[in-house]
LOVOMI-602301 format. One line per 8 residues: number of its first residue (from 1); their letters; for each residue x, y, z of C-alpha. Coordinates in Angstrom, 1 decimal, decimal comma, padded with zeros to 4 digits. Layout:
// residues N
NUM	A	X Y Z  ...
END
This chain:
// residues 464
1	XXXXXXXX	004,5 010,6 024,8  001,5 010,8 026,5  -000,8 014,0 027,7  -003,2 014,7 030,4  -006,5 015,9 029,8  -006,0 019,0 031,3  -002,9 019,5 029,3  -004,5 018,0 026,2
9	XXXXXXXX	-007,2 020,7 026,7  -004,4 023,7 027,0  -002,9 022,7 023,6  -005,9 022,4 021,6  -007,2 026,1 023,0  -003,6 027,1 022,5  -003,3 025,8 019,0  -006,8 027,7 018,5
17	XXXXXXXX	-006,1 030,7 019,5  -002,7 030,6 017,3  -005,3 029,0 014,3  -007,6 032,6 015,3  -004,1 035,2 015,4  -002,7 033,8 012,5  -004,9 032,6 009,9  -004,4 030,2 006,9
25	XXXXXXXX	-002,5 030,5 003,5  -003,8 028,0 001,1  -002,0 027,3 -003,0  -003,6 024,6 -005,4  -000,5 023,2 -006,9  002,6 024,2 -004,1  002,0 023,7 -000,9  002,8 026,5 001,6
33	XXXXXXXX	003,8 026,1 005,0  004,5 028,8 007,6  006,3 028,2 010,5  008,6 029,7 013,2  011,7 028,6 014,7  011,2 027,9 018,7  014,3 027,9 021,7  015,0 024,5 020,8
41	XXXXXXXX	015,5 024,7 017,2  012,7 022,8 016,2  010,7 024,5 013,8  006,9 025,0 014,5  004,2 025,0 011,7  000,9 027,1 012,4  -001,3 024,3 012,3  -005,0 024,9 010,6
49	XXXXXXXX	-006,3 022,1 012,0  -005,2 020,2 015,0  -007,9 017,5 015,9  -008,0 015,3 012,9  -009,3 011,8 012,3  -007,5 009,4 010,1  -008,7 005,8 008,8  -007,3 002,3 008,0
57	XXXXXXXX	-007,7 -001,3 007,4  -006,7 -003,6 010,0  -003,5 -005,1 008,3  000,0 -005,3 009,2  000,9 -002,0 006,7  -001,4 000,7 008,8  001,6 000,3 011,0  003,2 004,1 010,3
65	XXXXXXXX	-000,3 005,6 012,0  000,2 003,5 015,0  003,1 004,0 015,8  003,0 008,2 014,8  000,3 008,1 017,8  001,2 005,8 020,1  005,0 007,0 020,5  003,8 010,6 020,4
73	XXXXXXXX	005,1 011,7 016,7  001,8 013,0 016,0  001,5 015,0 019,4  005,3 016,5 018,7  003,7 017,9 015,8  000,7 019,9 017,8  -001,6 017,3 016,0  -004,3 015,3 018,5
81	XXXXXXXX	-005,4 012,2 016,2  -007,7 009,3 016,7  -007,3 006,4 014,4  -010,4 004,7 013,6  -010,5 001,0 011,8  -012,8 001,3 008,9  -014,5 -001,9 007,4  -013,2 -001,8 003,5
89	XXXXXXXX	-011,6 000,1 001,2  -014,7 001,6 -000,8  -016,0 002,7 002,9  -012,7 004,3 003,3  -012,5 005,7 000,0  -015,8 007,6 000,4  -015,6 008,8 003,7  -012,3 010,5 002,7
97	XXXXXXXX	-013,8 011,9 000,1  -016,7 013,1 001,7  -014,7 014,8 004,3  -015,3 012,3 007,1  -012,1 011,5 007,5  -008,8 013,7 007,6  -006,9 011,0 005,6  -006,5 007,2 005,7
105	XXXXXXXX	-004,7 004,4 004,7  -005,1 003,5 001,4  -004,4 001,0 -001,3  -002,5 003,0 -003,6  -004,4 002,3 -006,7  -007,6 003,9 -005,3  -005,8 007,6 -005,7  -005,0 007,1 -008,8
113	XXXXXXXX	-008,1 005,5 -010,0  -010,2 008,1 -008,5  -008,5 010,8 -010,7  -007,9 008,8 -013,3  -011,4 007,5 -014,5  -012,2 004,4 -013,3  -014,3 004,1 -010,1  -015,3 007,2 -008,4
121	XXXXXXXX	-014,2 010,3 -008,9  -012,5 013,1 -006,8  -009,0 015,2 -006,1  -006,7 012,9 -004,0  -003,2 013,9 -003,1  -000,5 011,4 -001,4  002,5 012,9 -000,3  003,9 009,9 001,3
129	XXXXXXXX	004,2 006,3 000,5  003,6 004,0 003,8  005,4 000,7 002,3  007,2 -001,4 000,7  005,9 -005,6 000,2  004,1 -006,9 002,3  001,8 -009,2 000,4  001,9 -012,6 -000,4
137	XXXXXXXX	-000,5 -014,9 -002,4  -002,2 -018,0 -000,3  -004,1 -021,1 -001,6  -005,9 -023,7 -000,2  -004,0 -027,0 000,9  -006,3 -029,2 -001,9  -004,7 -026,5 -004,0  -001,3 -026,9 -003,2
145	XXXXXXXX	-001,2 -030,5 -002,7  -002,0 -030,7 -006,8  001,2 -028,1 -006,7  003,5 -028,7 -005,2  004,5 -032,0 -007,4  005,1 -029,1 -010,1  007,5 -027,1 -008,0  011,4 -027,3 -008,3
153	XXXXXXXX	012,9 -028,9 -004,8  015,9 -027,5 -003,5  018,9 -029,6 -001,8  017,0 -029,5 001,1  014,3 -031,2 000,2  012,0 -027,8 000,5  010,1 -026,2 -002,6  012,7 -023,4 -004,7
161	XXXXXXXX	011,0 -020,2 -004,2  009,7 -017,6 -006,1  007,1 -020,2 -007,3  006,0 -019,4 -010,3  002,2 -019,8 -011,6  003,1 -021,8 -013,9  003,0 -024,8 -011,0  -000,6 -023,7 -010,9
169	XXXXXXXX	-002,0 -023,8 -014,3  -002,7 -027,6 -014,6  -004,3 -027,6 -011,0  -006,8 -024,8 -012,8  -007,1 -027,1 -016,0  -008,1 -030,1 -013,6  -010,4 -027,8 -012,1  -011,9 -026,9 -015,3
177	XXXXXXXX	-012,5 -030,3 -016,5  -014,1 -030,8 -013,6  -016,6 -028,3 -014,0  -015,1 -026,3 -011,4  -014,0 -022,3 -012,6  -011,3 -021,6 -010,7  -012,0 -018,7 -008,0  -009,7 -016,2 -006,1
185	XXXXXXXX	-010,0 -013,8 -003,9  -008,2 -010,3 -003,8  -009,2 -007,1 -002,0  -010,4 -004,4 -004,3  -010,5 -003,9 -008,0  -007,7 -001,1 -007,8  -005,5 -003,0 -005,3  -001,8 -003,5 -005,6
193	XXXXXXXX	-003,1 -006,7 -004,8  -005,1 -007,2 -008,0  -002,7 -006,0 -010,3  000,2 -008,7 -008,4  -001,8 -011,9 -008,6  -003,0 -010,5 -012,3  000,8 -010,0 -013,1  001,6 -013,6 -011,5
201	XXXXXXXX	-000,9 -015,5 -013,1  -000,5 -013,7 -016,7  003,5 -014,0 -016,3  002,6 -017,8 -016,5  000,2 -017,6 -019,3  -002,8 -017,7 -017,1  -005,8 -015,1 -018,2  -007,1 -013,6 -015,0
209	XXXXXXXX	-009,7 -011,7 -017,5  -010,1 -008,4 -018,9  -012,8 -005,5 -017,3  -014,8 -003,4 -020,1  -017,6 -000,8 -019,0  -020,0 -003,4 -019,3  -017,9 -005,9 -017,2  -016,8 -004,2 -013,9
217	XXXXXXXX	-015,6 -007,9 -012,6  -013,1 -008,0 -014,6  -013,4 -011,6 -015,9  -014,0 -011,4 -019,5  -011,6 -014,5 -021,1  -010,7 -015,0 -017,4  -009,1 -018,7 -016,6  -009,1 -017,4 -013,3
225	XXXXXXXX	-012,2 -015,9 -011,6  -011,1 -013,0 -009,3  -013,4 -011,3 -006,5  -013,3 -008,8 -004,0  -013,3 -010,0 -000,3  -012,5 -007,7 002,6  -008,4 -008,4 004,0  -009,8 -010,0 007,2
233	XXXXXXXX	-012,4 -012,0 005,7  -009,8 -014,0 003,8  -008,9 -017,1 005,3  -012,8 -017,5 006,7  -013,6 -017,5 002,8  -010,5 -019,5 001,7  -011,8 -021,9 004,7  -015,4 -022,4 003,7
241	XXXXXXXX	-014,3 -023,2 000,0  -015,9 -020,5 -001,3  -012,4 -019,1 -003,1  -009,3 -021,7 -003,3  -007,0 -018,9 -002,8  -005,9 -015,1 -002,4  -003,5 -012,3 -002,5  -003,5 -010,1 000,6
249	XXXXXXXX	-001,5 -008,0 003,0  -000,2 -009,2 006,0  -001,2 -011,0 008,8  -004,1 -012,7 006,9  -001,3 -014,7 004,8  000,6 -015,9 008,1  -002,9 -016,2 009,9  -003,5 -019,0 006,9
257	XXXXXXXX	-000,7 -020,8 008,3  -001,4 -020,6 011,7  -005,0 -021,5 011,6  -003,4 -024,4 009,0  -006,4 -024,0 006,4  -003,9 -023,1 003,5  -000,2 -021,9 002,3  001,1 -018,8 001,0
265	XXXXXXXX	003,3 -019,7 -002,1  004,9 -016,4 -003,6  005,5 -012,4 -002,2  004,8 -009,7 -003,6  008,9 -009,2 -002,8  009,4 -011,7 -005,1  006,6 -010,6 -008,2  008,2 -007,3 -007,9
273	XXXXXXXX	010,9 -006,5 -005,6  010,6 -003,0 -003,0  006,9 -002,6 -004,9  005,1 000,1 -003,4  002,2 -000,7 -001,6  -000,4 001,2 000,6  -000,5 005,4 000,8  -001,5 008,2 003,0
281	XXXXXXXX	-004,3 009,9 001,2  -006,2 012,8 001,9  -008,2 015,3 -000,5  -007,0 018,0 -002,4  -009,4 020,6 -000,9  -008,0 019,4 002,8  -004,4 020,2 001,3  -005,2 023,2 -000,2
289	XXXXXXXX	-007,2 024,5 003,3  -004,3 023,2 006,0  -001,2 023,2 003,9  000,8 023,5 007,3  -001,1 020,5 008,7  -000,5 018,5 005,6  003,4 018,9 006,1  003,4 018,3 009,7
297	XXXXXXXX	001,0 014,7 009,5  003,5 014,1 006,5  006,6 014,9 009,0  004,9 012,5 011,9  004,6 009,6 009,5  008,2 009,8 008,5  009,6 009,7 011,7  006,8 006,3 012,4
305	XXXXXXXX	008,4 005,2 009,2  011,9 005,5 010,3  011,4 004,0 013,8  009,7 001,3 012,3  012,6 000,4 010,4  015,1 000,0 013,5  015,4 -003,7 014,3  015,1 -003,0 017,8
313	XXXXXXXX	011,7 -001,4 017,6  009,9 -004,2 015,5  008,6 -006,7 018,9  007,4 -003,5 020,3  005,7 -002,6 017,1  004,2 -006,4 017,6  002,9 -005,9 020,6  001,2 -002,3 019,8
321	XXXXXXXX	-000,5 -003,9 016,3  -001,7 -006,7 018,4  -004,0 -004,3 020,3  -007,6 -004,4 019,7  -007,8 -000,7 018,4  -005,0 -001,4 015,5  -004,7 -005,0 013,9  -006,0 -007,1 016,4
329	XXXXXXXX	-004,4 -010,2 015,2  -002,0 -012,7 017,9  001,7 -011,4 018,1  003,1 -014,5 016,8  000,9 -014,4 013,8  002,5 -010,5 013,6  005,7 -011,3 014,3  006,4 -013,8 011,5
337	XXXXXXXX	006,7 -011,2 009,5  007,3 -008,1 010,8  010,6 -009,4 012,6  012,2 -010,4 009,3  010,8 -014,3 008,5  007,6 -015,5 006,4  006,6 -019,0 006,8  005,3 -020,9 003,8
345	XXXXXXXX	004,3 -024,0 004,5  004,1 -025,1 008,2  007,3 -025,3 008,9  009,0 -023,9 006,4  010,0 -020,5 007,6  012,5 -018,3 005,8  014,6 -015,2 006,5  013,0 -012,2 004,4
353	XXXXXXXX	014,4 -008,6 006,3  012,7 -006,8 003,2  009,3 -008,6 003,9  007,9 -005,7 005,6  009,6 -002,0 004,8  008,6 001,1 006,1  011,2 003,6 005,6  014,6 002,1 003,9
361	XXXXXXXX	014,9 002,3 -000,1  013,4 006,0 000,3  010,2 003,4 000,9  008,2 006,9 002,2  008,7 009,2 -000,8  006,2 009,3 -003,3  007,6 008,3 -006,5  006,0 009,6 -009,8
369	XXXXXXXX	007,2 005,9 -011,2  005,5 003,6 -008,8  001,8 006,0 -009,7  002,4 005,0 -013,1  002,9 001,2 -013,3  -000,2 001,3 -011,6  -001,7 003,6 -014,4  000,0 000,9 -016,3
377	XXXXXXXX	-001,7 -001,9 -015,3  -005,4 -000,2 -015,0  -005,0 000,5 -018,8  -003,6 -003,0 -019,1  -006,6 -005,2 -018,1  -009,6 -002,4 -019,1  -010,2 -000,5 -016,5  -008,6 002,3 -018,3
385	XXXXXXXX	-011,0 001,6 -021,5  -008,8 003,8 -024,2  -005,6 004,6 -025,4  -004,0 006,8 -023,9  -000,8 009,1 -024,8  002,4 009,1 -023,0  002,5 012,1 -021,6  -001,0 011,6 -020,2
393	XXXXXXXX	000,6 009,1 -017,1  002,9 011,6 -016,3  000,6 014,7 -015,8  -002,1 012,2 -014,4  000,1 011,0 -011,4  001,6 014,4 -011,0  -001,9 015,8 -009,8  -001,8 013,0 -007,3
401	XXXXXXXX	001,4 012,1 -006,0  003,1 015,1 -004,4  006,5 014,5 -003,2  006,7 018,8 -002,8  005,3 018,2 000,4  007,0 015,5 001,3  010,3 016,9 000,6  009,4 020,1 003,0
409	XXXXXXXX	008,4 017,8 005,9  011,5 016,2 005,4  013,9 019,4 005,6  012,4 020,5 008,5  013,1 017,0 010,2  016,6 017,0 008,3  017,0 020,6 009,9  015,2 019,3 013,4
417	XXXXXXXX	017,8 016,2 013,6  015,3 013,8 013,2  016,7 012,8 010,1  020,1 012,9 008,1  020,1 015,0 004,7  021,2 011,5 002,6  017,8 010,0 003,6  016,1 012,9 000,8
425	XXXXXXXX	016,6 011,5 -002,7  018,2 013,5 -005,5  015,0 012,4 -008,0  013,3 013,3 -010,9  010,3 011,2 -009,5  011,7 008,6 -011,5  013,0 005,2 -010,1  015,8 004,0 -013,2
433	XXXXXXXX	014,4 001,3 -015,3  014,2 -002,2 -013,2  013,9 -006,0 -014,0  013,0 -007,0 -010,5  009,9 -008,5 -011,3  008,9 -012,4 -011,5  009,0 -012,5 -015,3  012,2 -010,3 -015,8
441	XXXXXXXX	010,3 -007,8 -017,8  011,8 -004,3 -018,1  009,9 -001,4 -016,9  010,0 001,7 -017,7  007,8 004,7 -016,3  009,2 007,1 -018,9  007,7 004,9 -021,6  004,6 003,4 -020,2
449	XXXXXXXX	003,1 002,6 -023,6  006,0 000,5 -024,6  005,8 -001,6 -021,2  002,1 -002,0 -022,0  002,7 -003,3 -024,9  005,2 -005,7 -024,0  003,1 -008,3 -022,3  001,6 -010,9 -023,9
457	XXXXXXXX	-001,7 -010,5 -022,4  -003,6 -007,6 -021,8  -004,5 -004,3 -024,0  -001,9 -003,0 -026,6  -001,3 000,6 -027,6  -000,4 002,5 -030,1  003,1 004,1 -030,0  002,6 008,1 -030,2
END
């Protein structure tokens, strides 16, 4: 849907003069909305604060903000929004924090960290989830010349997938003899993305090194030297040899293949199946100022989420991330996995419908579970430096994840039509225990110091 100027103009002086008549009503831990019930049965929140600007990275998973402006969710709403790349996550981080951005696309880690002690500090709130996958992890061909001798073939000739790390850990030992250290890349100390190629290479006996306050790298004991490199700066580093490989979001796996400078070997579908991955973040004081505006961003990305998830919609969701202003990357680079494939090796491309999820497996609602693997895993490699009781992850992530006002946006689109009522889970916050990860390892969230300490490597807790 798009607006004229003039009639652009009408709605922000209308939706000021409503902002001037009727006021705001702000609570710390509920969110209020107020709202009224128009003609046509859709029901209108009293937005605060219409003209807001939101941030991303340019990958694949910003998708949800695209689309909410470009097919008019956001407008539906009374919200006018520009969506402005940003150049990496800490630059993201801070300008949400200090208030120059509305909200952003965010790795879902940073959150957590920021109210959990690692990193800098502030009150974030998510109240929805933008993904599920998306990921994969990419080395260099030297790299995977050395291993794919160690990978399992299938009847067809082609390598069995997931591959496991353990098909890496005697290319790193040549390395190492060599006098080579073995270097990755991933994108941010509190990425999913750290925590997934941690979790693959440990899940094979590989140390990818332990952080302590006096080592913010991470790579105390590390076999594996990780580092932080911006998402689409990957394959330029992968390229110039600086790092033999990476774990990142989508396109810069695929654009590894097209540019044919490496080969993605293993998901994040695969590590840990329907894993959340990036969030919609925006401060507690801006939730606790435009509580109405809150709900209705949260009701627009939904609705992106949902249409993102009709088969139909993904080549025109292609050709809109291709523009300059979003991803910016080719469409066929795009498409390879956003219209249910992922190639591996050139050549090799297989069907994967879950690659890329935006709105099945409630993939939007903030699950209290999913904040707390990640608690998990910060406390699992240092960056979380002490013990920690149980009941400490739970009242952590609650502060953080707020599926309240993601459960009122999606009544009002369940009571709008834009929605059916069986698409709101009946949830605790808890997802049931799962397996699906690489390793088969049971987690948990209700018992995150027993998961903690059931990995080989990596901090151990003391039951309490």
């Amino acid at each position: 849907m798009k607006f004229s100027p003039t009639k652009t103009f009408f709605l922000t002086c209308l939706s000021a003069l409503l902002i001037a008549c009727g006021g705001k009503e702000t609570k710390k831990t509920e969110t209020a909305t107020t709202e009224t019930e128009t003609d046509s049965g859709k029901n209108t929140l009293d937005i605060e604060k219409p003209q807001l600007t939101f941030g991303f990275i340019k990958l694949t998973d910003m998708a949800p903000l695209a689309i909410a402006k470009e097919k008019g969710f956001f407008e539906d709403e009374g919200l006018f929004v520009s969506v402005e790349a940003q150049s990496n996550w800490k630059n993201v981080l801070d300008r949400v924090i200090d208030g120059q951005l509305d909200g952003s696309h965010m790795l879902a880690g940073q959150p957590i960290a920021a109210g959990a002690g690692f990193g800098r500090q502030a009150k974030l709130v998510t109240p929805f989830s933008m993904d599920l996958n998306g990921n994969g992890i990419t080395v260099s061909n030297d790299v995977w010349s050395k291993m794919k001798p160690n990978v399992p073939k299938g009847a067809d000739g082609k390598p069995e997938h997931p591959i496991k790390a353990d098909a890496l850990k005697p290319v790193i030992t040549e390395y190492k003899n060599s006098g080579k250290p073995f270097k990755m890349g991933m994108v941010f100390p509190v990425s999913t993305h750290n925590y997934e190629i941690r979790y693959w290479l440990a899940a094979a006996g590989i140390h990818p090194g332990m952080y302590t306050a006096d080592n913010v790298q991470g790579q105390i004991d590390a076999e594996v030297l990780l580092s932080v490199t911006p998402p689409p700066q990957m394959p330029a580093t992968l390229e110039s040899g600086t790092i033999y490989g990476y774990c990142v979001g989508e396109p810069w796996n695929q654009q590894a293949v097209f540019k044919g400078i490496g080969v993605p070997v293993v998901t994040n579908y695969d590590i840990w199946k329907n894993n959340p991955e990036k969030v919609f973040v925006m401060t507690q004081k801006f939730i606790d100022e435009n509580p109405n505006t809150a709900v209705a961003v949260t009701k627009a990305l939904i609705r992106a989420g949902k249409w993102l998830d009709q088969p139909e919609n993904r080549a025109e969701a292609v050709k809109i991330l291709s523009m300059s202003q979003y991803v910016g990357a080719p469409e066929e680079v795009l498409a390879n996995s956003m219209t249910g494939t992922f190639e591996f090796e050139k050549g090799d491309k297989r069907e994967m419908p879950d690659f890329n999820v935006f709105y099945k497996y409630n993939a939007t609602y903030p699950f209290y579970s999913d904040g707390i693997w990640f608690l998990t895993q910060m406390r699992r490699w240092g960056q979380i430096p002490e013990s920690k009781p149980a009941g400490w992850y739970e009242s952590t992530i609650k502060d953080i994840y707020r599926p309240d006002i993601w459960k009122k946006a999606a009544n009002l689109l369940v009571e709008e039509g834009h929605i059916p009522a069986t698409d709101i889970p009946d949830t605790d916050g808890y997802k049931p225990k799962t397996t699906d990860f690489i390793d088969g390892n049971a987690f948990d969230a209700k018992d995150p110091i027993g998961y903690i300490n059931s990995f080989t490597i990596g901090n151990k807790d003391q039951a309490n």
